[in-house]
N, C-alpha and C positions, 0 to 999 in steps of 0.2 A: 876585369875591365874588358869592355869589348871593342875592338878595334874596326874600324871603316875603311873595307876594304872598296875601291872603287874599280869599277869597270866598264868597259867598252858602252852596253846597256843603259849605262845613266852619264854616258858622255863623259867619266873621269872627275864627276863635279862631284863632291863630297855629300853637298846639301841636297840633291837629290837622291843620294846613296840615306839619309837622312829620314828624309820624306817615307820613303820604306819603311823604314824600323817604325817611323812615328804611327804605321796606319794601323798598330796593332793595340792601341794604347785607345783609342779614337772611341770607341763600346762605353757608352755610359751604363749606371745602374741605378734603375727607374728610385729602386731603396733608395739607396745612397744619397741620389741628387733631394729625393724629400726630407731624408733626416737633415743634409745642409739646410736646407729651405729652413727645416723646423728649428734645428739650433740656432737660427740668426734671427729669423724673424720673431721667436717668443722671447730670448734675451729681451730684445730691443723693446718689444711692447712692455715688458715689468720694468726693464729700467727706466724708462719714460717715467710710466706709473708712479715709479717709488719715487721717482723725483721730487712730481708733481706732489704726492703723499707728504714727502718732508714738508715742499713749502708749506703745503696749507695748513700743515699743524704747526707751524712758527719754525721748522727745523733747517733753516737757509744751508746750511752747511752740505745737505745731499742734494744739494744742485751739483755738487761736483759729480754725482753718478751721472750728469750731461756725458761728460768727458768719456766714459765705455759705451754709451745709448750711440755716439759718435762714431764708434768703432765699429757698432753693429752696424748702423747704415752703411758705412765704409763698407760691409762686406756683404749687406745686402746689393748693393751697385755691383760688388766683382761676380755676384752671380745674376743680377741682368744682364751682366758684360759677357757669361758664358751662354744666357738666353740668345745674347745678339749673335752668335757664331751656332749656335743652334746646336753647343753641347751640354747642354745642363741637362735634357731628356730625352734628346737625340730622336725628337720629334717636333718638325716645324711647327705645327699649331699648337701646340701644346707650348714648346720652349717663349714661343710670339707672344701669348696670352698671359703667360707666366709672366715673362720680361714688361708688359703692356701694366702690370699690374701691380708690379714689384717701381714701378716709375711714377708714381703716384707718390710714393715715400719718397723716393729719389730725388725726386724733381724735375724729371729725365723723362721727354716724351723715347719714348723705345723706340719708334719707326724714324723718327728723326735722326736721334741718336745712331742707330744704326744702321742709316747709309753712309753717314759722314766718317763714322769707324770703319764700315768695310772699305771704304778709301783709303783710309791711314794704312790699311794692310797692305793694300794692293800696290802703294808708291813709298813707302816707310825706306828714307834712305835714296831717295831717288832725287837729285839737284834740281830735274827737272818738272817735277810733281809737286813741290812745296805748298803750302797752303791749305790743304783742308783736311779738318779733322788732327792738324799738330801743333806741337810749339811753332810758332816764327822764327825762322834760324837762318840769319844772312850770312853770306861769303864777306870773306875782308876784303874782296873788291868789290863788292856791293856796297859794303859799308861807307867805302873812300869815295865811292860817286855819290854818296848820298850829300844836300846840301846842310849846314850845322843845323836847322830848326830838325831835318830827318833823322841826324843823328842820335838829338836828345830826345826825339819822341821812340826812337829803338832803348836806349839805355835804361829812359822811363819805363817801357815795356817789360825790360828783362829784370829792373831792380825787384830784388825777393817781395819787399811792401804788395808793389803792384802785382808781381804771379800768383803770390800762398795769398795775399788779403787781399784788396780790392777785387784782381781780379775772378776769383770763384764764386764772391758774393754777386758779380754781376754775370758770371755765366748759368749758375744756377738759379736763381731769382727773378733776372730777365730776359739775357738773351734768349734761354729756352723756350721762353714761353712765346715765341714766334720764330718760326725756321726758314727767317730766311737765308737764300744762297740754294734752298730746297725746291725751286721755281721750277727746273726742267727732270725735278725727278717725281711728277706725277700729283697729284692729292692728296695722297697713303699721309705723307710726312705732315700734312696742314690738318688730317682728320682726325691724327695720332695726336698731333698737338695740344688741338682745341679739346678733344676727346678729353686727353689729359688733364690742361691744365680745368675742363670742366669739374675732371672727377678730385682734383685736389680742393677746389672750394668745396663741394660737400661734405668731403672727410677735415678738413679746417674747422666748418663751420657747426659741425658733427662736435668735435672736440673741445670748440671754443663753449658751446653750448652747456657740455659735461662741465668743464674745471673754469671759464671765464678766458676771455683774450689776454690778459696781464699774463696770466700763469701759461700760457701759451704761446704766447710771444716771449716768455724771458725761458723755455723750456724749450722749444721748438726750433728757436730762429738761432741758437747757439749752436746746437746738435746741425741743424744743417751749414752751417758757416763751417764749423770744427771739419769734420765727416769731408766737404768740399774742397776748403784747403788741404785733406789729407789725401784726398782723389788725386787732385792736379802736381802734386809732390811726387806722386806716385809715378803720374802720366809722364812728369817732365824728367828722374832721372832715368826712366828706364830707354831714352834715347839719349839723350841731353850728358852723357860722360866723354871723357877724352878719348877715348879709342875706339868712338864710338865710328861708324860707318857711313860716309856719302858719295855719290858718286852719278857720274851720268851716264844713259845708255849709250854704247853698249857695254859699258864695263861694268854698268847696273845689272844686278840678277836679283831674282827676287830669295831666291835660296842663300844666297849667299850675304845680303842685306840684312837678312831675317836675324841669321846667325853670329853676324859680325855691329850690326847696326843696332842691335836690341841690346839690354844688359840683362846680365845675372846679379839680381840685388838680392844679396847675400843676407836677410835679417835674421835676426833672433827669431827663435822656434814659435814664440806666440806671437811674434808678428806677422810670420809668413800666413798662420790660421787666421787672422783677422783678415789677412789683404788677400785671403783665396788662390796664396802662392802665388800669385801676379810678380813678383820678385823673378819667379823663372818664365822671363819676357823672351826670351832667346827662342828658347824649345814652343812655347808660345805661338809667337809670331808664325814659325816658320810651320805648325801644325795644328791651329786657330779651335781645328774639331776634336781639341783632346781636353777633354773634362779639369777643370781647377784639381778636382780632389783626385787624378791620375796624373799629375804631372809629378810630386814627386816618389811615382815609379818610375818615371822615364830615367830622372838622377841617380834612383837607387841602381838601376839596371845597367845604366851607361853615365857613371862616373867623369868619364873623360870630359862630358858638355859641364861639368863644373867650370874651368880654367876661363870657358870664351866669356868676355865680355863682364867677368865680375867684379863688384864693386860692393864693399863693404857701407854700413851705415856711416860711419867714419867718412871712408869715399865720400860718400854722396853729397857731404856736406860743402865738400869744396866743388863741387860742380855749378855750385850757383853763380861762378864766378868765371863759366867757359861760356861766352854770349856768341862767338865766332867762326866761322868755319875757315879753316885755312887750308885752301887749295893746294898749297907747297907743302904743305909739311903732313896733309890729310888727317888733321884732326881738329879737336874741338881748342879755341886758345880764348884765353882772357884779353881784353881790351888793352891791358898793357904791357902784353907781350909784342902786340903790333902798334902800340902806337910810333915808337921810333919809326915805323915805316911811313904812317899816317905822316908826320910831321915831315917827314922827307916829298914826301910824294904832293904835299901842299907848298 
């Protein structure tokens, strides 16, 4: 185990003593990132395939291979997610085009997608940054000034139905396919878009052409439903746990957010390979340009980053039920931990 020693040079802050170790890890390998490419993307294209193969020979039952074609988009998206931080080939144009192209499957214009992410990094855990690019996640005194119509339109927000279902079929389906809130950050994001959602009618219409709409529509629209709610499940507990981190400048640091504000979600060995190790969010966060498939060196090397912030699959399950931030006690609380306050305070 390697111990973090801090000193005068990084100001006594641990996470900058951090930042160091992490730049050594940060080197992707051009191999490496293409065999990921290759093992995710040609899954995903035969499982499709054999689907569709069952149906049309009367064999309904290998629709259930939706369910892994699922898993591959899921982990097709976590390596656009390293295209958006520009370490999948640790070449901007290359990483950009790759990402641009791999969002086609996704649903996911890339240039959109990723300014709205490089936000979430730069204020992730900031009280005063809320808003773009995360969960909606009000303070309990935010909540108490809200009026009853405000408070059941948060509750509705946060109920599981609405997060895992409703709402991923309408962020991948349609809010993407127009970016707005992307007004004053140039063209890029509106050409990415239209680019995009142009180039998924062709390859739709390419497809529908080969097997018929029926068989594409009941192949297709599941896989990205599944895949989508498995994104946002993702997205929501790796901030979304009790001990998770918020706070306002100047007590805000971004190293120390990163570290304390992110989780270690702890899954089983072939899930970490499906989600592209997105589980270690912690180490993640706080060093964006270290490749999916080098983060668990960073664990193997420095043990110690296991303890911060981890939350087992178990965990996770009861997070669905922290909607609040509570200032006093600075962590994440259920609705009815505070409501005796609520009812006092009305």
């Amino acid at each position: 185990m390697t111990a973090i020693k801090t000193t005068a040079h990084d100001g006594g802050d641990p996470g900058k003593a951090w930042l160091k170790i992490l730049a050594a890890y940060r080197k992707p390998s051009t191999g490496r990132s293409v065999f990921e490419l290759a093992v995710t993307l040609i899954p995903f294209a035969l499982l499709w395939a054999a689907a569709w193969a069952s149906m049309h020979f009367g064999y309904w039952f290998g629709l259930i291979l939706i369910v892994p074609a699922a898993g591959f988009l899921l982990r097709l998206f976590m390596l656009q997610h390293d295209c958006g931080h520009g370490s999948l080939f640790g070449r901007r144009g290359l990483d950009d085009w790759t990402g641009r192209a791999i969002g086609v499957l996704t649903l996911t214009p890339y240039d959109y997608w990723r300014r709205a992410h490089s936000q979430h990094h730069a204020s992730a855990g900031n009280l005063d940054e809320r808003g773009v690019g995360d969960i909606t996640t009000l303070t309990v005194a935010e909540y108490r000034a809200l009026k009853p119509r405000g408070r059941l339109g948060y509750r509705l927000y946060r109920h599981p139905l609405v997060m895992f279902g409703i709402g991923p079929a309408w962020l991948f389906l349609f809010q993407q396919r127009l970016p707005f809130g992307m007004m004053r950050s140039g063209a890029l994001p509106w050409i990415s878009t239209m680019a995009t959602n142009a180039a998924i009618l062709v390859l739709a219409a390419l497809v529908i052409w080969c097997v018929g709409i029926v068989p594409f529509l009941l192949i297709h629209l599941p896989i990205v439903l599944i895949a989508g709610s498995a994104g946002v499940w993702l997205f929501y507990v790796q901030h979304q746990f009790e001990d998770t981190h918020w706070s306002k400048p100047p007590e805000w640091t971004f190293q120390h957010a990163a570290l304390h504000g992110a989780s270690h979600y702890d899954l089983p060995r072939p899930l970490r390979w499906m989600t592209g190790n997105i589980g270690l969010h912690h180490i993640h966060h706080l060093s964006s340009r270290v490749p999916f498939y080098r983060l668990p060196e960073v664990m193997r090397d420095h043990p110690e980053l296991g303890d911060l912030g981890r939350i087992t699959l178990r965990d996770s399950l009861r997070c669905v039920k922290l909607i609040l931030w509570d200032e006093a006690s600075k962590r994440l609380v259920t609705l009815r931990e505070v409501e005796p306050r609520l009812q006092t305070a009305a």
